[in-house]
C-alpha positions as a Markdown table, in Angstrom:
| # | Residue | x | y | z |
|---|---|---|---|---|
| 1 | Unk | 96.1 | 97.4 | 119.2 |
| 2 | Unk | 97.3 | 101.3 | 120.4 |
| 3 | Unk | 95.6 | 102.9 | 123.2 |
| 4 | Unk | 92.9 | 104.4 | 121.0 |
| 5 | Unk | 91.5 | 101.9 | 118.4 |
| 6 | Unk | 89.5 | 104.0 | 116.8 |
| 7 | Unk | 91.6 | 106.2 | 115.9 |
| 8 | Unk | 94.1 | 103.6 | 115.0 |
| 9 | Unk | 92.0 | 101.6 | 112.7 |
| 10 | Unk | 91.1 | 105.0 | 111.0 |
| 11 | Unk | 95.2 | 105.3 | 110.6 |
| 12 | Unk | 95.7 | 102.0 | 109.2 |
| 13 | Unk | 92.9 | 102.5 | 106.7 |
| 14 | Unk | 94.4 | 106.2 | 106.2 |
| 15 | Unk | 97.8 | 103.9 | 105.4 |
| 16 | Unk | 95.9 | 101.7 | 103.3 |
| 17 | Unk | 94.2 | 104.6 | 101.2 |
| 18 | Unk | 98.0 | 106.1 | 100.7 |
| 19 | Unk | 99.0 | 102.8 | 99.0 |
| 20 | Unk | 96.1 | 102.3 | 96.1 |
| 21 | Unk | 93.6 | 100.6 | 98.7 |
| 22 | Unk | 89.7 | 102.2 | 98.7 |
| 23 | Unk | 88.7 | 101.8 | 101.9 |
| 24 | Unk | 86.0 | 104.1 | 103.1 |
| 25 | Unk | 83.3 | 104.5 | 105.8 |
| 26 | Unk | 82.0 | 101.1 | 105.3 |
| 27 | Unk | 85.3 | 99.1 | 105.4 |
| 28 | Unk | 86.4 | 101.2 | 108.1 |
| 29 | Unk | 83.1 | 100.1 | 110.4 |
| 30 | Unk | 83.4 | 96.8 | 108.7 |
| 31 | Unk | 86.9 | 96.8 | 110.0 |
| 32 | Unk | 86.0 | 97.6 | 113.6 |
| 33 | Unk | 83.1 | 95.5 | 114.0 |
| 34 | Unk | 85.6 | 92.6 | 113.3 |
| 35 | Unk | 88.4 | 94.3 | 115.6 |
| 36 | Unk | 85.7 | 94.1 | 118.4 |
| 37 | Unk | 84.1 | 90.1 | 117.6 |
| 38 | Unk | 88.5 | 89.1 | 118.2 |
| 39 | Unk | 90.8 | 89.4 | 120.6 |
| 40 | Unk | 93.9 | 91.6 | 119.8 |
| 41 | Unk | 95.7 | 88.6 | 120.5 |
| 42 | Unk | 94.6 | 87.2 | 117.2 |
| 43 | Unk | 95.9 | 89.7 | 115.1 |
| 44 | Unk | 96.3 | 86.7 | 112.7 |
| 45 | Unk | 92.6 | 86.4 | 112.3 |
| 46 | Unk | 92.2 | 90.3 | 112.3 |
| 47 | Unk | 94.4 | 90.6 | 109.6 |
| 48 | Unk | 92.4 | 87.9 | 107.3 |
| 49 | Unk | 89.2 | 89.2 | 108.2 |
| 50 | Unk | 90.6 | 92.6 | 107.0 |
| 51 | Unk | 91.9 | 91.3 | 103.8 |
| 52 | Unk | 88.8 | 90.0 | 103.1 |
| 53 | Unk | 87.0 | 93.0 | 103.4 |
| 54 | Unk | 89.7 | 95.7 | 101.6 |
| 55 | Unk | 91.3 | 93.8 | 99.4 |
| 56 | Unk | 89.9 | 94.5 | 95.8 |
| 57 | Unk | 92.2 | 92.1 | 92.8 |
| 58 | Unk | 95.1 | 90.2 | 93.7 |
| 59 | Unk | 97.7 | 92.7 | 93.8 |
| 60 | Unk | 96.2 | 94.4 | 96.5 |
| 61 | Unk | 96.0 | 90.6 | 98.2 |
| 62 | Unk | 99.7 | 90.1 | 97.8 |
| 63 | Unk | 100.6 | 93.5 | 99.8 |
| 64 | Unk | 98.6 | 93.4 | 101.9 |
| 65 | Unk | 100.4 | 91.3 | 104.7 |
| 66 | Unk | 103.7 | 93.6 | 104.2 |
| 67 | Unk | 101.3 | 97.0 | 104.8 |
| 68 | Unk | 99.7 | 95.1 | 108.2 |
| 69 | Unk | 102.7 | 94.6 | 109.2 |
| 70 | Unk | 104.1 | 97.5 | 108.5 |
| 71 | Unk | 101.3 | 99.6 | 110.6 |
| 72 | Unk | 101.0 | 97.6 | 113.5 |
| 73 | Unk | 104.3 | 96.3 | 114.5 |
| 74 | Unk | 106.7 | 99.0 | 112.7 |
């Protein structure tokens, strides 16, 4: 994770919102409370834990991963 989480987890759900995603103040806490539970070294189990909590059909489950990636290892 950058320097300033907070503001970097309001960037990645600012990235999300530009693709389709609705992610608002609840995801975004949701989002950091599971940021702080795990270890930036398990980004893996970030990521799923974020999925599960923004991901609203199956289309938006498919991109997902690519839009993760995207963000936070450009």
């Amino acid at each position: 994770m950058q320097a300033r989480p907070l503001e970097a987890i309001a960037g990645f759900a600012a990235h999300l919102r530009e693709h389709g995603y609705r992610v608002g103040v609840p995801e975004q806490q949701a989002m950091l409370q599971a940021a702080l539970a795990l270890r930036v070294e398990q980004h893996e189990l970030v990521q799923a834990c974020w999925r599960s909590l923004v991901c609203g059909g199956a289309g938006e489950w498919r991109r997902f991963p690519e839009l993760f990636t995207d963000y936070w290892f450009p």
